[in-house]
C-alpha positions as CSV (number, residue, x, y, z in Angstrom):
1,X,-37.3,-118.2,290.4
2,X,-35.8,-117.3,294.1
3,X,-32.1,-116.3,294.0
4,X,-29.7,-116.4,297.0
5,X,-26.2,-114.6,296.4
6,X,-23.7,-115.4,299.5
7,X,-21.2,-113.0,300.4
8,X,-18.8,-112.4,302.8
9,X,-16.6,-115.5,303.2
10,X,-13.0,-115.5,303.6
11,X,-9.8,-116.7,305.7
12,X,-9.4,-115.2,309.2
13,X,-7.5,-116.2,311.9
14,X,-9.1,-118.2,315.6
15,X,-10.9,-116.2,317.4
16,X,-11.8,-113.7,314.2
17,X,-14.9,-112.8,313.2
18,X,-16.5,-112.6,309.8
19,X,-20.2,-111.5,308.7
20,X,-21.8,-113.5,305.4
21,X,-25.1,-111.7,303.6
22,X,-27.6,-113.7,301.8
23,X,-29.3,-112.1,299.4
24,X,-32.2,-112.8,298.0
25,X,-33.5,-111.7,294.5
26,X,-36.4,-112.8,291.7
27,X,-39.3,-113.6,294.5
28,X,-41.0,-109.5,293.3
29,X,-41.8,-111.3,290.2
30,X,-43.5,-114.5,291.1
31,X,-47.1,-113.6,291.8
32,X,-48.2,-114.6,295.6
33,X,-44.7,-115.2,296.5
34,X,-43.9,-114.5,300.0
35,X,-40.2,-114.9,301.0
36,X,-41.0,-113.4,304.8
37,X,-43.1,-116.8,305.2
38,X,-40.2,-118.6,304.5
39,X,-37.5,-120.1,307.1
40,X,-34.3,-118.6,305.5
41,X,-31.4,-121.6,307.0
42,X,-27.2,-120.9,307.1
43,X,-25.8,-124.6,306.4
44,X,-22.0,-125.3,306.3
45,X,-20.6,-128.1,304.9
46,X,-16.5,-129.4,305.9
47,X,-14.6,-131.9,303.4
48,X,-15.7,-135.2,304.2
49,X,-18.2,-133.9,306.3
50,X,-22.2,-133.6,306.1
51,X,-23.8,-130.9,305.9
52,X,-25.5,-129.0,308.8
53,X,-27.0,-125.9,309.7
54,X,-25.7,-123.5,311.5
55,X,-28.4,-121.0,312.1
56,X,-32.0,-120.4,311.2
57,X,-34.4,-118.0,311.3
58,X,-37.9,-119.2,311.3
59,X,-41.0,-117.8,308.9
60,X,-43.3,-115.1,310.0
61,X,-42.1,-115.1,313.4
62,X,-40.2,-116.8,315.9
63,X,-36.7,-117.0,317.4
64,X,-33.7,-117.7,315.5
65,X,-32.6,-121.3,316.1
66,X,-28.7,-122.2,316.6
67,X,-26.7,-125.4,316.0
68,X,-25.0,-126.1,319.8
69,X,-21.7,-125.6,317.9
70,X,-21.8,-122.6,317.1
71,X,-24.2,-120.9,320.2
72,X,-23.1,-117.3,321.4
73,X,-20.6,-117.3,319.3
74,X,-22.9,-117.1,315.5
75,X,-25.5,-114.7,315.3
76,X,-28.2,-114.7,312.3
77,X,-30.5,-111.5,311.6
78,X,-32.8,-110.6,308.5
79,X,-34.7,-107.5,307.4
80,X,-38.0,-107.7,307.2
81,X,-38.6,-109.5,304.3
82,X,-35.9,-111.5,304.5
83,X,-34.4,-110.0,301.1
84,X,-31.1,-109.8,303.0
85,X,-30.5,-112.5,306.2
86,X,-27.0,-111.8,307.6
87,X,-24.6,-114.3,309.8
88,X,-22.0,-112.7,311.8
89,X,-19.8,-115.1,313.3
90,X,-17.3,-114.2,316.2
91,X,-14.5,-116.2,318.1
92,X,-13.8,-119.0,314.9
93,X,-12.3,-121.8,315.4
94,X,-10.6,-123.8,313.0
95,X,-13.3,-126.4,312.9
96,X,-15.8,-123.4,311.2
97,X,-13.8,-123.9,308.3
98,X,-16.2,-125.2,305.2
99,X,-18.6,-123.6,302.8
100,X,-21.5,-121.8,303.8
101,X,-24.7,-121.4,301.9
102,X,-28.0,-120.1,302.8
103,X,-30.7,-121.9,301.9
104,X,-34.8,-121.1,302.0
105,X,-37.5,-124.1,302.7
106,X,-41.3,-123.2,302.3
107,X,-42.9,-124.5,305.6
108,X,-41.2,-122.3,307.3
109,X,-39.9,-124.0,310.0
110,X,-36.5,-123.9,312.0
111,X,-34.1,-125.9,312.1
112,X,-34.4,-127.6,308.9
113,X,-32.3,-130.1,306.1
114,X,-34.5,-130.1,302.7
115,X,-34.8,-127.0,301.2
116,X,-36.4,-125.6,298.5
117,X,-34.1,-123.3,297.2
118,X,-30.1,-122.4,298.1
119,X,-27.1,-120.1,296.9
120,X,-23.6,-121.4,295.8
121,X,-22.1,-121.0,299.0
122,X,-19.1,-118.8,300.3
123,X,-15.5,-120.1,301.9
124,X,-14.8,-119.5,304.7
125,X,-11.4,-120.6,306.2
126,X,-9.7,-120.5,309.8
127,X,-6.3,-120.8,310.1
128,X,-3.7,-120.8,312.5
């Protein structure tokens, strides 16, 4: 069974920045798992809000996808097998505020909403 652990969260002021990890354990032991195939998703989800995501990176290949919200300001990187996918956020706003999980769906594909697998999530809070 695939594990994600978030990490990272935490209250920061607008315009701070904060980095969240993802990391991703129990794929060595499932025979013909492959975690770099997967697309490995940041979501966030506000009280009262949906969910959405934030920030994707795609499976074997392919450019990182960004919600509008949150472009050149969010930036989502992995390591090559996607063990640990990282989200550094710069210049928060107050409207950031929520909990952020990663999350891992199969196909592969960026963006996406199902997934297949997902952490607990992390808070992260802006405040003036």
């Amino acid at each position: 069974q695939l594990q994600l652990v978030e990490s990272g969260g935490g209250l920061v002021q607008p315009g701070g920045s904060l980095r969240l990890s993802c990391s991703a354990s129990g794929h060595r032991s499932i025979s013909g798992f492959r975690l770099d195939w997967f697309a490995i998703g940041w979501f966030r989800q506000a009280p009262g809000k949906e969910r959405e995501q934030v920030a994707c990176i795609p499976g074997r290949g392919g450019s990182p996808v960004y919600a509008d919200f949150v472009k050149g300001r969010f930036t989502i990187s992995a390591d090559s097998a996607k063990e640990t996918v990282n989200l550094q956020m710069t210049g928060l706003k107050p409207e950031d505020t929520g909990v952020y999980y990663c999350a891992a769906e199969g196909y592969g594909a960026c963006p996406f909403y199902a997934h297949d697998y997902r952490g607990q999530g992390t808070q992260v809070t802006v405040y003036s």
